[in-house]
LUMZANU-422378 format. One record per residue: residue number from 0; chain; x, y, z of N, C-alpha, C in turn. Coordinates in nm, 4 decimals. Layout:
<pts>
<pt NUM; 'A'; <X; Y; Z>; <X; Y; Z>; <X; Y; Z>> ...
</pts>
This chain:
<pts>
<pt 0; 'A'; <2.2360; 0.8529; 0.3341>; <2.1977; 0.8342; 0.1970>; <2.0483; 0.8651; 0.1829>> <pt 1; 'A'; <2.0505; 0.9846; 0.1145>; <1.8750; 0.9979; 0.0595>; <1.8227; 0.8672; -0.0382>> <pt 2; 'A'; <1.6990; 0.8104; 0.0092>; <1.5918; 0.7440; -0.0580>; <1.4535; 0.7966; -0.1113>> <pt 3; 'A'; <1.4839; 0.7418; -0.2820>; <1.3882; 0.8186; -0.3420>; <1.2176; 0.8159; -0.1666>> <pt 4; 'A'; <1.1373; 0.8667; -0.2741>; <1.0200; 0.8930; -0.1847>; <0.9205; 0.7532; -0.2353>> <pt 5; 'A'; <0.8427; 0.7094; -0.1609>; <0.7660; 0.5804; -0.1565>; <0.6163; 0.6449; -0.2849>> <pt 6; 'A'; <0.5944; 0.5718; -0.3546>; <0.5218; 0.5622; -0.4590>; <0.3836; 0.5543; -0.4072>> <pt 7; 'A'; <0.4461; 0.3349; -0.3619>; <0.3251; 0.2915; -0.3936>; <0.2896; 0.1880; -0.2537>> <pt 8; 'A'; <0.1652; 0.1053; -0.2134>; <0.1595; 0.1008; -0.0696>; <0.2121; 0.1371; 0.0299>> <pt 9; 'A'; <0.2224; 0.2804; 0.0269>; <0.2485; 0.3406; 0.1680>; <0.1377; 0.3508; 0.2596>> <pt 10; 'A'; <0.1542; 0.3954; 0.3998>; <0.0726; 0.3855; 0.4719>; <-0.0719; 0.4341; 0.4653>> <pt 11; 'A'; <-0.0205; 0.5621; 0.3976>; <-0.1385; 0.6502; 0.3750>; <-0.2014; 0.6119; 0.2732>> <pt 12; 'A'; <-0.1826; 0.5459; 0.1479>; <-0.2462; 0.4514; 0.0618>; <-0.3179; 0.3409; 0.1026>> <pt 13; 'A'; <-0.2387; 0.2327; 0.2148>; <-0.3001; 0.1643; 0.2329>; <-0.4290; 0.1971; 0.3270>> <pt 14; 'A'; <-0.4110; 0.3135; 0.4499>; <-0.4908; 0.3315; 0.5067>; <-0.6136; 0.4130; 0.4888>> <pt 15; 'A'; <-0.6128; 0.4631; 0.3545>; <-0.7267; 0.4837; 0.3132>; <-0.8153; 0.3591; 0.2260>> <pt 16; 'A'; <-0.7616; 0.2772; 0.1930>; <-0.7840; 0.1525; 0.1500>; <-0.8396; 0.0834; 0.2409>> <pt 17; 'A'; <-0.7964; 0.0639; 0.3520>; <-0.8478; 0.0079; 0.4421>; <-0.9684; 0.0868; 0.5275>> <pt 18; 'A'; <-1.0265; 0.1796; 0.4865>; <-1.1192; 0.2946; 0.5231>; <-1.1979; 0.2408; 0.4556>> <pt 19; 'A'; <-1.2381; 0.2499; 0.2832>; <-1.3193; 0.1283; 0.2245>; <-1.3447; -0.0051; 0.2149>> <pt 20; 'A'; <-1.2136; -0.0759; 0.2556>; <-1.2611; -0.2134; 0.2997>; <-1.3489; -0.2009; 0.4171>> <pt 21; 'A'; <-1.3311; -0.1458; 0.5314>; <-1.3873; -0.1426; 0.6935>; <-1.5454; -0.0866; 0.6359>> <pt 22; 'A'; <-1.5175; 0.0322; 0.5988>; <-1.6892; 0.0915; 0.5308>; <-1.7813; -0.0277; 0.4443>> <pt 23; 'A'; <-1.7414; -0.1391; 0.3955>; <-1.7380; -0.2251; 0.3734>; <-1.8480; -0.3555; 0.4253>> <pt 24; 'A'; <-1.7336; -0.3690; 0.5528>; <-1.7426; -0.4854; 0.6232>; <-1.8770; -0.4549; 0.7470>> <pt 25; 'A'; <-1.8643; -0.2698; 0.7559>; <-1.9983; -0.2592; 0.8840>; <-2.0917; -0.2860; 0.8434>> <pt 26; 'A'; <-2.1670; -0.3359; 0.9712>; <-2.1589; -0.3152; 1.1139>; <-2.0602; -0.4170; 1.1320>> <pt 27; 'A'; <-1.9486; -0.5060; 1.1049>; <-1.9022; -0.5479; 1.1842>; <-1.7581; -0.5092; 1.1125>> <pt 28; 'A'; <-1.6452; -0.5592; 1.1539>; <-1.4919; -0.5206; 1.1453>; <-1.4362; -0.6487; 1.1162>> <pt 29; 'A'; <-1.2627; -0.5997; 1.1521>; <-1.1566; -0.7518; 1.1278>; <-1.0304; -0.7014; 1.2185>> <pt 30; 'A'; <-0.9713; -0.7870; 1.2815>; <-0.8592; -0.7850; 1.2932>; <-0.7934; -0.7418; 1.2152>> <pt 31; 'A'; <-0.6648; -0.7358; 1.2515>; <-0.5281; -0.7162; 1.1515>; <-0.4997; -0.7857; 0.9979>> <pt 32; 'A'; <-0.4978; -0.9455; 1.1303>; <-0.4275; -1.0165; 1.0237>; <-0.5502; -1.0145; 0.8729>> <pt 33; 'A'; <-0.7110; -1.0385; 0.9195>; <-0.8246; -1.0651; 0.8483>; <-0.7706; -0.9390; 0.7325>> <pt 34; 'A'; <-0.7753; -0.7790; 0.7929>; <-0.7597; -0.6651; 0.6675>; <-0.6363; -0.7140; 0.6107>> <pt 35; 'A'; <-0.4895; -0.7800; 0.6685>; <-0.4387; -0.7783; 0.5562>; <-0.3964; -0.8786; 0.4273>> <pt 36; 'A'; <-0.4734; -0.9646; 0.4947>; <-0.5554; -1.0695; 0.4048>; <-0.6338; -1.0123; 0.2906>> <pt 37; 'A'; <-0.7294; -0.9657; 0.2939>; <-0.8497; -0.8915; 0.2109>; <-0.8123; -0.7722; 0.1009>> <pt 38; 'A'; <-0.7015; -0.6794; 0.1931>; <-0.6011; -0.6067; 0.1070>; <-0.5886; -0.6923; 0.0107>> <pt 39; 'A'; <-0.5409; -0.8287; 0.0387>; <-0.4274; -0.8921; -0.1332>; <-0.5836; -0.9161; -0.1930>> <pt 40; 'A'; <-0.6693; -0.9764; -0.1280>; <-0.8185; -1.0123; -0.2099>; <-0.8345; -0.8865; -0.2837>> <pt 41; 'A'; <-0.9059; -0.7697; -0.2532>; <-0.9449; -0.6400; -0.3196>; <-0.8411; -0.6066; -0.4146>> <pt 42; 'A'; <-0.6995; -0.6466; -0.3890>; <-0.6294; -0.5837; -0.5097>; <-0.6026; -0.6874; -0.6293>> <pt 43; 'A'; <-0.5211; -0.8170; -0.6029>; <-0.5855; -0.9375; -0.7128>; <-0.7076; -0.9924; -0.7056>> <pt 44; 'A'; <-0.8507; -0.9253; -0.6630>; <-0.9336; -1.0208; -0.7348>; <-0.9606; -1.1600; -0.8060>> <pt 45; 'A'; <-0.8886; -1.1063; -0.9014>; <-0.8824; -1.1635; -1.0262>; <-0.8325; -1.3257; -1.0061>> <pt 46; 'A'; <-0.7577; -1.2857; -0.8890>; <-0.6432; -1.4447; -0.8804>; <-0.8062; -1.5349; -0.8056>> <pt 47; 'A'; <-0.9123; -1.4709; -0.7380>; <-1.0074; -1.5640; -0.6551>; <-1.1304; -1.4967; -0.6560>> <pt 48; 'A'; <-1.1024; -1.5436; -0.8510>; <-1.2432; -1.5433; -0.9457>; <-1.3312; -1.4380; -0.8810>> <pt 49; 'A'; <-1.3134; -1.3424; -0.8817>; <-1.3938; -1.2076; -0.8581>; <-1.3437; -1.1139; -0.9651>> <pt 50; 'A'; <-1.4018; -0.9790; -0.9467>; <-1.3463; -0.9117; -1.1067>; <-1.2084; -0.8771; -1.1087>> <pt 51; 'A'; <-1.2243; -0.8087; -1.1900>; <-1.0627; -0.7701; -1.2804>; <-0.9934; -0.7371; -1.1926>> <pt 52; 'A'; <-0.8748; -0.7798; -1.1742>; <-0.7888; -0.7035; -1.0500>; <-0.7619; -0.5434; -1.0338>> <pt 53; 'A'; <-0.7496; -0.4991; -0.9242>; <-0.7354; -0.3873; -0.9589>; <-0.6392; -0.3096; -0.9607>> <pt 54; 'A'; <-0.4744; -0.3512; -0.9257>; <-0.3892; -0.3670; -0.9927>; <-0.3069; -0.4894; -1.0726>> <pt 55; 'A'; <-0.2417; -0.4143; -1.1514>; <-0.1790; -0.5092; -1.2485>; <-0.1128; -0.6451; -1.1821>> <pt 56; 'A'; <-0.1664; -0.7498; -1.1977>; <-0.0921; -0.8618; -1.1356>; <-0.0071; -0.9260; -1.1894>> <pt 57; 'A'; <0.1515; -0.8941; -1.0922>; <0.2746; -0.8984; -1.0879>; <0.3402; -1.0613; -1.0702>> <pt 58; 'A'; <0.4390; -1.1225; -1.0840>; <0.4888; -1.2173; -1.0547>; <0.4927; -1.2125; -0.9347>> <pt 59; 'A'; <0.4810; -1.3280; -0.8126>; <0.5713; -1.3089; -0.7082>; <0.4760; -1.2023; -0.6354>> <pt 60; 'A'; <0.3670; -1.1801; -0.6856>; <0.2874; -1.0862; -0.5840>; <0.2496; -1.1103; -0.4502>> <pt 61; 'A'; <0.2205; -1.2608; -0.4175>; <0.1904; -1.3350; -0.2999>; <0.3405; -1.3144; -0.1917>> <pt 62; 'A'; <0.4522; -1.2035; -0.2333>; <0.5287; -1.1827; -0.1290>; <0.4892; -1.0370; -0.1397>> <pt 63; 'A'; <0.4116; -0.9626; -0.1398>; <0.3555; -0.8387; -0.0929>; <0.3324; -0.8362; 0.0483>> <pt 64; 'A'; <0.2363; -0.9749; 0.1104>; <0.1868; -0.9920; 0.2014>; <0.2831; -0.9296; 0.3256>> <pt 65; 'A'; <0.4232; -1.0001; 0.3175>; <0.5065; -0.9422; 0.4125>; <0.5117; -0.8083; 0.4310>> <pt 66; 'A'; <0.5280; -0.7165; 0.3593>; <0.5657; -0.5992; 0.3721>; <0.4612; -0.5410; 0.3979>> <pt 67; 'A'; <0.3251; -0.5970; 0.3569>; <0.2046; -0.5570; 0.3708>; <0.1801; -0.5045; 0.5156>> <pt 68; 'A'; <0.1921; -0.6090; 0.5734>; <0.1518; -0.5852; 0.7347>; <0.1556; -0.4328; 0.8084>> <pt 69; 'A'; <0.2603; -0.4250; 0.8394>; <0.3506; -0.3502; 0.9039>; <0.2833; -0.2448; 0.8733>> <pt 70; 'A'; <0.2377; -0.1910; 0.7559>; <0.2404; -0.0485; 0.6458>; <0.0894; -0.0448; 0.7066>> <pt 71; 'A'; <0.0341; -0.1632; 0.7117>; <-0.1136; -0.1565; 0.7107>; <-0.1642; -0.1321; 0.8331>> <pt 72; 'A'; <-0.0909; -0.1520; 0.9232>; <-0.0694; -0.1399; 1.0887>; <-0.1132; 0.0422; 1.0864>> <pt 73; 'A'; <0.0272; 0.1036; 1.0421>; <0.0578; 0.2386; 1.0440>; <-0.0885; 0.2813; 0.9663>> <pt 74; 'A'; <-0.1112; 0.2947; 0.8315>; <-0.2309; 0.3309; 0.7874>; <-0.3199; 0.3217; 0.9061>> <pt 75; 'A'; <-0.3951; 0.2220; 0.9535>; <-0.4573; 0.2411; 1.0201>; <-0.5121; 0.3125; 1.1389>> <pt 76; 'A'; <-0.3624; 0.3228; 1.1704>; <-0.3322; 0.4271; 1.2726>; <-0.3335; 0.5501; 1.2243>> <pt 77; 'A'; <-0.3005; 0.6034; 1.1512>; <-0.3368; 0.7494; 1.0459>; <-0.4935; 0.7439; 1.0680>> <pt 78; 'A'; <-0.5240; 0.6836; 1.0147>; <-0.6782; 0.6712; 0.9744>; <-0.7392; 0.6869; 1.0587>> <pt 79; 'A'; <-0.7198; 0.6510; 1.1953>; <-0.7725; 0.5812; 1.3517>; <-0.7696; 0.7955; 1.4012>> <pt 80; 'A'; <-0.6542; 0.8708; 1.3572>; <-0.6291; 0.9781; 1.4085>; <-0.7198; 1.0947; 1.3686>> <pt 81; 'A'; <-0.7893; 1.0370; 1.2473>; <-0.8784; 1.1140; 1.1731>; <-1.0013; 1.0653; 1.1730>> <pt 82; 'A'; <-1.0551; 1.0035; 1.2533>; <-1.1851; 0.9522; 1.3251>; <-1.2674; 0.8416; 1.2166>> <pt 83; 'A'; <-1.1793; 0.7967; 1.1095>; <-1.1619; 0.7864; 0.9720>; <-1.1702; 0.5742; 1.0068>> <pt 84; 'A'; <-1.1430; 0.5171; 1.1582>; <-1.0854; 0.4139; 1.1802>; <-1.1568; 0.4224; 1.3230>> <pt 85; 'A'; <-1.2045; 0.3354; 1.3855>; <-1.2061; 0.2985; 1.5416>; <-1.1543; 0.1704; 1.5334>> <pt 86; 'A'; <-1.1435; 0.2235; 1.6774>; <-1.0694; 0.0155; 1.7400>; <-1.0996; -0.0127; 1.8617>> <pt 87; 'A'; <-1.1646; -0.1114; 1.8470>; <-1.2543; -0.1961; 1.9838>; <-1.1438; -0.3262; 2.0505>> <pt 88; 'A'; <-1.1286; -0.3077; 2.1653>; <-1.0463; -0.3527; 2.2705>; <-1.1379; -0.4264; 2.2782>> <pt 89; 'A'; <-1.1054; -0.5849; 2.3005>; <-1.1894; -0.7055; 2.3959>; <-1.0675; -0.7905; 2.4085>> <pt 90; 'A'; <-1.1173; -0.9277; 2.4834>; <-1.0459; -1.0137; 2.5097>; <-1.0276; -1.0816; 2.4105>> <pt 91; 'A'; <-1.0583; -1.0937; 2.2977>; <-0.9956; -1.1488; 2.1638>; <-0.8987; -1.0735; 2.1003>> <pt 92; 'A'; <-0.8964; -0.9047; 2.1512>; <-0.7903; -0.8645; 2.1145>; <-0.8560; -0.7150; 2.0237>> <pt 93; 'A'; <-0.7558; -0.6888; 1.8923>; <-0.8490; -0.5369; 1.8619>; <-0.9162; -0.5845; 1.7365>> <pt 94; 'A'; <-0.9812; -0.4828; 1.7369>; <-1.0976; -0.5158; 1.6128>; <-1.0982; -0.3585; 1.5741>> <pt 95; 'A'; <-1.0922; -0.3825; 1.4496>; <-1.0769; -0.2478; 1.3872>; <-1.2504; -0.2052; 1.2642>> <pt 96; 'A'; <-1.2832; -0.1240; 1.3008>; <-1.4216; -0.0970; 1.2301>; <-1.4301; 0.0664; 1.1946>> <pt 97; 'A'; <-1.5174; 0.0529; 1.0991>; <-1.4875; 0.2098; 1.0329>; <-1.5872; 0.3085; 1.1192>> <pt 98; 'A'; <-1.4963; 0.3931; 1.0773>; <-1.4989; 0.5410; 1.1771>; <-1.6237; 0.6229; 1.1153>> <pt 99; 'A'; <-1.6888; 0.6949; 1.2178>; <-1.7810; 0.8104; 1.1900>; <-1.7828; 0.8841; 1.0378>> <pt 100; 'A'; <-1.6744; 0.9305; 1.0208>; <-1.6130; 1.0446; 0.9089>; <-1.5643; 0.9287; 0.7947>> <pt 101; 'A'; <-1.4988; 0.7780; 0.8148>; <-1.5266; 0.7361; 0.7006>; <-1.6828; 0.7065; 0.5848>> <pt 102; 'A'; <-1.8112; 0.7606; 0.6347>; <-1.9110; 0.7652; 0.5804>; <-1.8888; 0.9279; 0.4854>> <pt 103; 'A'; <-1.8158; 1.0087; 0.4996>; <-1.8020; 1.1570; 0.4587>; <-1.7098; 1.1174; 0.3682>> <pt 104; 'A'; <-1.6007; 1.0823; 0.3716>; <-1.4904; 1.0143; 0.3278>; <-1.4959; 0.9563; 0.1595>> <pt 105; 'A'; <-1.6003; 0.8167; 0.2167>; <-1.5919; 0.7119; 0.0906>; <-1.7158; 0.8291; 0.0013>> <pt 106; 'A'; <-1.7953; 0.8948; 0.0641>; <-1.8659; 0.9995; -0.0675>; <-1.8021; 1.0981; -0.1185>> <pt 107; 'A'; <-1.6657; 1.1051; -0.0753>; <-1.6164; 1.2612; -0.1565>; <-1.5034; 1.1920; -0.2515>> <pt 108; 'A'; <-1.4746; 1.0631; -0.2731>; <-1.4039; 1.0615; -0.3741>; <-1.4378; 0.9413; -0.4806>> <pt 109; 'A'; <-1.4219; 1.0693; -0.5585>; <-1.4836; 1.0063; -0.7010>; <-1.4569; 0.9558; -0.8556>> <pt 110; 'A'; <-1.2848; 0.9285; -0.8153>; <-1.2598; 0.9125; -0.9341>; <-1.2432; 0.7260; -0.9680>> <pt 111; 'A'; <-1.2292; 0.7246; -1.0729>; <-1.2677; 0.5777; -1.1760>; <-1.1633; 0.4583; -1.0538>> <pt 112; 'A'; <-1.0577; 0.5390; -0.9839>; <-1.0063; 0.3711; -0.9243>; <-1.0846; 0.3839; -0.7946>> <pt 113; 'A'; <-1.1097; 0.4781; -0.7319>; <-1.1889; 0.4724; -0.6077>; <-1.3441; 0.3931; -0.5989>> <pt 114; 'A'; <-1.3684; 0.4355; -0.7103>; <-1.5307; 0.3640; -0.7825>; <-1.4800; 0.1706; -0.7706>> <pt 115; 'A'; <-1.3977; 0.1786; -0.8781>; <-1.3359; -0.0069; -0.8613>; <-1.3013; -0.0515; -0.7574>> <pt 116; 'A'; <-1.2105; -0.0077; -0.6628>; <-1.2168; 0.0084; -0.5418>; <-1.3249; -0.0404; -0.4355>> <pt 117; 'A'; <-1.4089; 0.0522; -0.4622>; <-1.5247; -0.0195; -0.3756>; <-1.5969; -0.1080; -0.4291>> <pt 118; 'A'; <-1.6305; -0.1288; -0.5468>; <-1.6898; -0.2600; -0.5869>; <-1.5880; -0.3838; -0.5720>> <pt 119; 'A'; <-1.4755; -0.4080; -0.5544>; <-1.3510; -0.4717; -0.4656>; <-1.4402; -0.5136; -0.3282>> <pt 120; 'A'; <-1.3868; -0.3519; -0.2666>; <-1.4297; -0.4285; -0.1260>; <-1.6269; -0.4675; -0.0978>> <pt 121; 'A'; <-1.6543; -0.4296; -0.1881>; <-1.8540; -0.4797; -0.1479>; <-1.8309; -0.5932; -0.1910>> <pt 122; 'A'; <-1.7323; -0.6518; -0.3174>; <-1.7158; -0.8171; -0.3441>; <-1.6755; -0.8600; -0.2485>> <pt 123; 'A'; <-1.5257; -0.8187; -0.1869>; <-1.4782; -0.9246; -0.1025>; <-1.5421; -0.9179; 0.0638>> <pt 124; 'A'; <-1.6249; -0.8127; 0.0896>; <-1.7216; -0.8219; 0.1732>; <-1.7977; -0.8975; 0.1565>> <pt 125; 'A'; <-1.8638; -0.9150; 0.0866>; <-2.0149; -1.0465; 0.0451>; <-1.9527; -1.1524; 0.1164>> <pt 126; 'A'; <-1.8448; -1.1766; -0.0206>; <-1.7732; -1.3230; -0.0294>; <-1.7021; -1.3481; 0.1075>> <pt 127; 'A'; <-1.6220; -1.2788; 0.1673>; <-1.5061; -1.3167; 0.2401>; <-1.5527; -1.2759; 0.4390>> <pt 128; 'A'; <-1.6137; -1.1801; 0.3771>; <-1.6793; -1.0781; 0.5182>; <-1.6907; -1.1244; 0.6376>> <pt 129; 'A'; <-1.7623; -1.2415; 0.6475>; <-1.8315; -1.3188; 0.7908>; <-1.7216; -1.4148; 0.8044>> <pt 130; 'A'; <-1.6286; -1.4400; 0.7227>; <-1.4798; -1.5493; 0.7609>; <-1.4368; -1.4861; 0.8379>> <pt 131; 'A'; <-1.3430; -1.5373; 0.9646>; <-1.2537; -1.5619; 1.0400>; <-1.0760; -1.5356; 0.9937>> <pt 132; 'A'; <-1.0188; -1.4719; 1.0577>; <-0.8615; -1.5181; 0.9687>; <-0.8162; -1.6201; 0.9649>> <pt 133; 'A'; <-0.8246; -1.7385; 1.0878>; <-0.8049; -1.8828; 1.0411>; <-0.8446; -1.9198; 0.9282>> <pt 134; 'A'; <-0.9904; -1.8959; 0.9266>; <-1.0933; -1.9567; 0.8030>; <-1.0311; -1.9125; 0.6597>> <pt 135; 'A'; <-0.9880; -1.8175; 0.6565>; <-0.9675; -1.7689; 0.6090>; <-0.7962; -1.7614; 0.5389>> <pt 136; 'A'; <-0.7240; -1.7906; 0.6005>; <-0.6049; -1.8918; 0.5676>; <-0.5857; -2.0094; 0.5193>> <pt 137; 'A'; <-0.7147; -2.0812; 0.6461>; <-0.6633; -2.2300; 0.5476>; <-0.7466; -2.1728; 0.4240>> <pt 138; 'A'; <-0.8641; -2.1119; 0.4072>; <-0.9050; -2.1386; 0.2305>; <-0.8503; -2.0748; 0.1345>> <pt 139; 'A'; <-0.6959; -1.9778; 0.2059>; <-0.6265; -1.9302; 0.1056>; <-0.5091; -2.0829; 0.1133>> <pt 140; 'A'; <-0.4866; -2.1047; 0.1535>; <-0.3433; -2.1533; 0.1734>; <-0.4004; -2.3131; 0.0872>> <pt 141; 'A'; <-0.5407; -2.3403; 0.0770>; <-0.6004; -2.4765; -0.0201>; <-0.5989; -2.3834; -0.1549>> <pt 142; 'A'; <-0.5692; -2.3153; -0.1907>; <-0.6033; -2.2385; -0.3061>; <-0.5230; -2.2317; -0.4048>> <pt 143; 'A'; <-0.3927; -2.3217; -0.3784>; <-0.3113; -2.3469; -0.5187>; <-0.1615; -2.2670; -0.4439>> <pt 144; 'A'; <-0.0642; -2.2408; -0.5913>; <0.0437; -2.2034; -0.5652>; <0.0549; -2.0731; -0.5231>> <pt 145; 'A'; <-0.0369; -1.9561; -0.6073>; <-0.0165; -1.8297; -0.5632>; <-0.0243; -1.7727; -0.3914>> <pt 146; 'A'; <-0.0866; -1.8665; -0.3416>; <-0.1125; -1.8105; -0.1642>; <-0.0270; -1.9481; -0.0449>> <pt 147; 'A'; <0.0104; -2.0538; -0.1194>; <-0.0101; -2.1775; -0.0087>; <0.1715; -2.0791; 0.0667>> <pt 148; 'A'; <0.2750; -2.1048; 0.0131>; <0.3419; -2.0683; 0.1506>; <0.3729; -1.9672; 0.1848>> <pt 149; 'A'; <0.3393; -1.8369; 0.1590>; <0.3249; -1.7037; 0.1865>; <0.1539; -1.7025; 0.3051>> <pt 150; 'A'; <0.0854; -1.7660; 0.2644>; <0.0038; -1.7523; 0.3823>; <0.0228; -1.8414; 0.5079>> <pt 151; 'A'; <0.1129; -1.9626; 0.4735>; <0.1788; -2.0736; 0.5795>; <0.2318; -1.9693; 0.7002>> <pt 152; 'A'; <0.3262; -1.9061; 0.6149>; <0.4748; -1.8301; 0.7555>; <0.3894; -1.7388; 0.8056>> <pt 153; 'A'; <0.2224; -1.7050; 0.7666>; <0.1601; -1.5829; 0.8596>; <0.0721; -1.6233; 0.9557>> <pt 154; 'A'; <0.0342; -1.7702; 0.9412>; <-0.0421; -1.7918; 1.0305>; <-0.0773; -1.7541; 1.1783>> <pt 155; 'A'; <0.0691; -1.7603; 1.1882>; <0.1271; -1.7083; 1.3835>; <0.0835; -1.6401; 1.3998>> <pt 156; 'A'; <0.0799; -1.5262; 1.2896>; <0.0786; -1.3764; 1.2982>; <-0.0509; -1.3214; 1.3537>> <pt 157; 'A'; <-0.1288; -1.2752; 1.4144>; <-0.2676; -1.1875; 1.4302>; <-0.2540; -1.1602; 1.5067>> 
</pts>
């Protein structure tokens, strides 16, 4: 059975997304679980009083997170192939930080959501940047109904 073709967070969406969050966050990076945390930050904003979201916020959006992962994994790995992504091996595990060519990258595109976009991730850099993904769970998961048990079942996860 043919399936239509994927729209919208696909890999290659997210992993250029995650090219401006990381451009972002240097000199330093995040784990997994931390980018796909920050993903839901940069795209509802709005839900944790930062600006306007920058997509339309949906019912039931706080189950994105699941599907999120996985996609955001692959992006990265796209990204990682195009020098666009590095990833630092230690004993805490990988750390993902932006690549050489994402400095070439975030200057060649210029249209009105890429612009919002990065004022996204320079917010949730300020704000969120130097947190931890623990830290960073529990102060989603104290944050009311939209995050508490969708960020519960990920904790395990990083």
């Amino acid at each position: 059975m043919n399936r239509p073709p994927e729209l919208f967070n696909t890999p290659f969406e997210l992993g250029l997304r995650m090219v401006y969050l990381l451009f972002h966050l240097r000199p330093n990076g995040a784990d997994l679980q931390k980018l796909v945390l920050l993903d839901y930050v940069i795209i509802y904003s709005g839900d944790l009083g930062g600006p306007e979201s920058l997509h339309t916020p949906v019912p039931f959006r706080n189950g994105e997170l699941f599907s999120r992962r996985e996609r955001i994994e692959q992006g990265l790995y796209l990204m990682s192939t195009r020098g666009l992504v590095d990833v630092l091996f230690d004993a805490s595990g990988m750390t993902y930080i932006a690549g050489n060519s994402s400095f070439t990258m975030i200057g060649s595109l210029s249209s009105a959501y890429w612009r919002k976009l990065a004022d996204r991730c320079a917010w949730a850099a300020s704000r969120y940047g130097e947190s931890d993904s623990n830290t960073l769970l529990q102060e989603f998961g104290e944050g009311g109904h939209r995050w508490g048990a969708e960020f519960e079942m990920t904790k395990g996860a990083h």
